[in-house]
N, C-alpha and C positions, 0 to 999 in steps of 0.2 A: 108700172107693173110690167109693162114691155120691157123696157130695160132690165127688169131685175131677169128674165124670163131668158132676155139676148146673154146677158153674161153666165147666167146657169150654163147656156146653150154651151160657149165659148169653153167656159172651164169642163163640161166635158166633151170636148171637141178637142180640146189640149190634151185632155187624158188616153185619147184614142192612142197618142205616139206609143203607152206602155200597155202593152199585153197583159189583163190577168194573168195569166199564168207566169209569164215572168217576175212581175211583182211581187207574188208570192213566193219565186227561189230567190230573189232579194232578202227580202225578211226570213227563212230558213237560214240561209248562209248567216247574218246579222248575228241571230240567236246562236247559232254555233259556235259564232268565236266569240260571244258575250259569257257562255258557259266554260270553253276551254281556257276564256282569260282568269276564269273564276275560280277552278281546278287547279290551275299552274298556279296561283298566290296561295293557296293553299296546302301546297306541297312541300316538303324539304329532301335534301339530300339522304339516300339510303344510310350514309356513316352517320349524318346527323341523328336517326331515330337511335344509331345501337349505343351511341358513349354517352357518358354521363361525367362530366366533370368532377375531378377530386374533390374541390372544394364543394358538391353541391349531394357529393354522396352519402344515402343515407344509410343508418347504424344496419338496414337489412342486406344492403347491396355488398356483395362480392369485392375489395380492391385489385386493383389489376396486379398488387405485388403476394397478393393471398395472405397478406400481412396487415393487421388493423395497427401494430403496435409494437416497437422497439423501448427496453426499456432496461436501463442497469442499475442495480443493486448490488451492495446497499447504497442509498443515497439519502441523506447524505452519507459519502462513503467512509470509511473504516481503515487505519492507515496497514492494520495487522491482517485485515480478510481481504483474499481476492476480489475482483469485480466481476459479476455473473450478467449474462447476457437474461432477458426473460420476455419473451415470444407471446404477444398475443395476437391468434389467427383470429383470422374475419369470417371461421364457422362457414363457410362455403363446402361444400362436397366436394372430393375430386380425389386425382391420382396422390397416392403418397411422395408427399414432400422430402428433401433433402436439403439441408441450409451450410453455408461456408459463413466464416466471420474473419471479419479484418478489424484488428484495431488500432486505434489513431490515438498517439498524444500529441500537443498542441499542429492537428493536423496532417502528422506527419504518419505515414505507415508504420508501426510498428514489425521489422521485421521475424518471421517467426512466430506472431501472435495471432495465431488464425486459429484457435481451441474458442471455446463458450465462454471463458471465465480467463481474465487477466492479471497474472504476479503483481502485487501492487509495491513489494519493495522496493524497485528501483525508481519508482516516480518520486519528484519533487514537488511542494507544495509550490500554488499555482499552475499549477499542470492542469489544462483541462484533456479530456478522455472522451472519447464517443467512440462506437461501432457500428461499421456497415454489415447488413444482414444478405445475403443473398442466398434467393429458393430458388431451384430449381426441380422439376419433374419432366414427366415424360412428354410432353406437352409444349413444357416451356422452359427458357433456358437464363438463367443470368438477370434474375428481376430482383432487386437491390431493395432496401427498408435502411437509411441512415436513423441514428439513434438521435438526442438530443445528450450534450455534450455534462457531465461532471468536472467539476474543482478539485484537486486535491489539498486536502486541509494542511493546514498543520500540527506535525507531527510533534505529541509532547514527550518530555526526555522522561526516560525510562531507567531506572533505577535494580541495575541484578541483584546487587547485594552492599548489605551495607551491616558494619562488625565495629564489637569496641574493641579497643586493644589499650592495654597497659600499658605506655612507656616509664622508663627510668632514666631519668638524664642526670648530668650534675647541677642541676637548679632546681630538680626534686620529680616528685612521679606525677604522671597524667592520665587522664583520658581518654583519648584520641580516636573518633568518630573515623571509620573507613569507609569510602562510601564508593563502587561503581558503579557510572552509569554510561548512557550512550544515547544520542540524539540524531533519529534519522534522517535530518534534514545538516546536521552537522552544526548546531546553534551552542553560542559559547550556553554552557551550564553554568546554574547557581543553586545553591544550597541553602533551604533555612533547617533548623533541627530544633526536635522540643525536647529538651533533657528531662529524664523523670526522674527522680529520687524516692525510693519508696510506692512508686504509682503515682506521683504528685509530680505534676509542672512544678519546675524551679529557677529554667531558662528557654528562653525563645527566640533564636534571632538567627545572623551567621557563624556564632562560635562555634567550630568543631573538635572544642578538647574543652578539658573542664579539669581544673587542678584539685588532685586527691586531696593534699592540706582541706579543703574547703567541707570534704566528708567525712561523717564517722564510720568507724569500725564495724562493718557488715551492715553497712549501706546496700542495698539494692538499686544499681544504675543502670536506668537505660535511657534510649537513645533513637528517637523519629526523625528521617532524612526526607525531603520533600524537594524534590527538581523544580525547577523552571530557568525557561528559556523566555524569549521577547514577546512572546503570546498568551503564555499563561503558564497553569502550574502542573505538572505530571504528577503520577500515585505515592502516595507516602508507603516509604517502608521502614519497623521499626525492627532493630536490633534486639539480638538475645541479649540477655539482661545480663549482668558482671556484679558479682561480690564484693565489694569495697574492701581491702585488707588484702584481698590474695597475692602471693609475690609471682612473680615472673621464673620462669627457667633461666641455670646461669650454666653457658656451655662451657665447657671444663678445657675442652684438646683444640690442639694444633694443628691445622690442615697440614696433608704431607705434602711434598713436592713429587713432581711427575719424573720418575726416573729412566722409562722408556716411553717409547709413541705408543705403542702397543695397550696400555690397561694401565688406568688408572685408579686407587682404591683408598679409600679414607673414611675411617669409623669414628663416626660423633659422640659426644662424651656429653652428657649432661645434666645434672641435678636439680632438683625443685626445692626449696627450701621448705615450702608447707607439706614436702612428702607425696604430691599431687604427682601421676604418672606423663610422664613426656613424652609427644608424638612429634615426627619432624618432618619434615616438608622440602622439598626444592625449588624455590621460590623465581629463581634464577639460575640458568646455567647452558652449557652447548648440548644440542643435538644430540638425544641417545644418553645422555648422562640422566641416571637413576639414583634413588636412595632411596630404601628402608626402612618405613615410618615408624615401625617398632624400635629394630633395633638401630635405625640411624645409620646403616653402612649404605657409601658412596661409589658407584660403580662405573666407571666409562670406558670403555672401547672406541679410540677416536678411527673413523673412516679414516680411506688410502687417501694420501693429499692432503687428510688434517694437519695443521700448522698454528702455531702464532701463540696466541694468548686470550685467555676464555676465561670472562669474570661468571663469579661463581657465588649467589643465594643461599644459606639456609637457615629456614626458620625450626627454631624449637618450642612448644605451646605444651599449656596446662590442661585444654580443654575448659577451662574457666573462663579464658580471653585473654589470658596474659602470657606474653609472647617475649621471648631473645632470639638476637640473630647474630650472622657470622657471615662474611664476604671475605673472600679472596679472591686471587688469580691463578687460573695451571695455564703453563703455560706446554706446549706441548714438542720435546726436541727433535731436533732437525735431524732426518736420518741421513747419512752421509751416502752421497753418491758413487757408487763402486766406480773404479777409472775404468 
């Protein structure tokens, strides 16, 4: 009991070295930087509270480009419609926007293409296409929105116009399907045609002439052209329909010869045998040369420097579909050079 009583003693005998009151600014100071430590891990940087990562931004929050959404149309796109730029904002409030457009095909600037909406004729299939959007206000200056990129398809062949026509050969008379067309991407063309006789299929395949012997006498012929290219098939166009029996115009005259450089003139001569009226055409010829579909008169006035020899077209028609032609050459003489 003494012992226990000595070491009581001893241990506060030892405690004598530290002063209450000191003791207690010990444990104050402790607690202080037990709270300060506690404060500072809790804290982050003032940039960190205000940004919000893109990827973690939601559908209410503001984009830093004022821009939710770049997006072109039509898509998939249309080889005959422009491509239109279409802007969806992020509905934030603010100063009025002003936006620049550049467009790119396969990444490249397109020069000159800084409008809303892109010419699509001169693209090529496999092309792809995107646009960069840039707003700007009074605020802010040069904050860009890239698009996500379009294909362009391919382009199927297109068909202007397609006519029957009448020949007469010496192996006997035809049919002969006219057919133009054109392919924007420049792809060899091919043709199938459905012959109709009477309104009835009678052929189907690549034959573009069909021999008269084969029809009767006021047969109703026509004649469906359909394109394709390596991809598939373009729009059918069918021909005005042809009379079986009608004869062709048979031109009568003689081209003149060109006696001066100065004007040239030649009046076409033609008859129809079923008494059908004749309109004539220049199907071929030089610069500035004219004719008179009624009356058939040919008229040229060659420009200063005109020379040489100039092959020369003309067709004469029934209006039924049956057709004669005439080809020559004027040639145009040489004006002699004063000494």
């Amino acid at each position: 009991m003494d012992q226990y009583v000595t070491e009581q003693s001893g241990m506060c005998e030892a405690g004598r070295d530290f002063p209450l009151p000191a003791l207690l600014d010990t444990s104050f100071m402790v607690l202080v930087l037990l709270v300060a430590l506690t404060v500072f891990s809790g804290c982050s940087r003032p940039d960190d509270r205000n940004s919000t990562p893109v990827s973690q931004r939601t559908p209410d929050q503001p984009s830093l480009s004022g821009i939710r959404n770049v997006a072109i149309v039509p898509n998939p796109m249309v080889r005959t419609t422009p491509l239109t730029v279409v802007i969806e904002k992020d509905g934030a409030q603010g100063e009025a926007s002003s936006y620049r457009y550049q467009w790119f095909v396969n990444k490249i600037a397109v020069q000159g293409a800084t409008a809303s909406s892109l010419d699509t004729s001169t693209l090529h299939r496999g092309d792809r296409v995107h646009v960069v959007v840039t707003r700007s206000d009074v605020k802010r200056e040069g904050v860009s929105f890239e698009s996500s990129s379009v294909t362009v398809p391919n382009a199927p062949p297109v068909i202007r116009s397609v006519a029957l026509e009448q020949e007469v050969t010496s192996a006997g008379s035809r049919l002969l399907a006219k057919v133009e067309a054109f392919d924007a991407d420049q792809d060899d063309i091919q043709f199938q045609f459905r012959w109709l006789r009477n309104d009835k299929v009678v052929l189907e395949g690549p034959e573009s002439t069909v021999v008269l012997s084969e029809l009767a006498q006021s047969d109703i012929v026509a004649v469906e052209a359909t394109p394709y290219d390596h991809d598939g098939a373009g729009k059918s166009l069918r021909a005005a329909p042809l009379v079986v029996g009608n004869n062709p115009p048979k031109i009568l005259s003689v081209p003149m010869m060109m006696s001066s450089g100065e004007l040239y003139e030649y009046v076409v001569r033609a008859e129809d045998p079923d008494g059908d009226p004749v309109s004539f055409e220049l199907e071929g010829g030089p610069s500035g040369m004219t004719i008179d579909r009624a009356a058939g008169q040919v008229v040229w006035r060659p420009g200063a420097g005109i020379s040489g020899t100039h092959h020369v077209k003309i067709i004469a028609a029934d209006g039924k579909g049956a057709r004669a032609w005439q080809e020559f050459d004027v040639s145009v003489p040489t004006t002699p050079q004063s000494p």
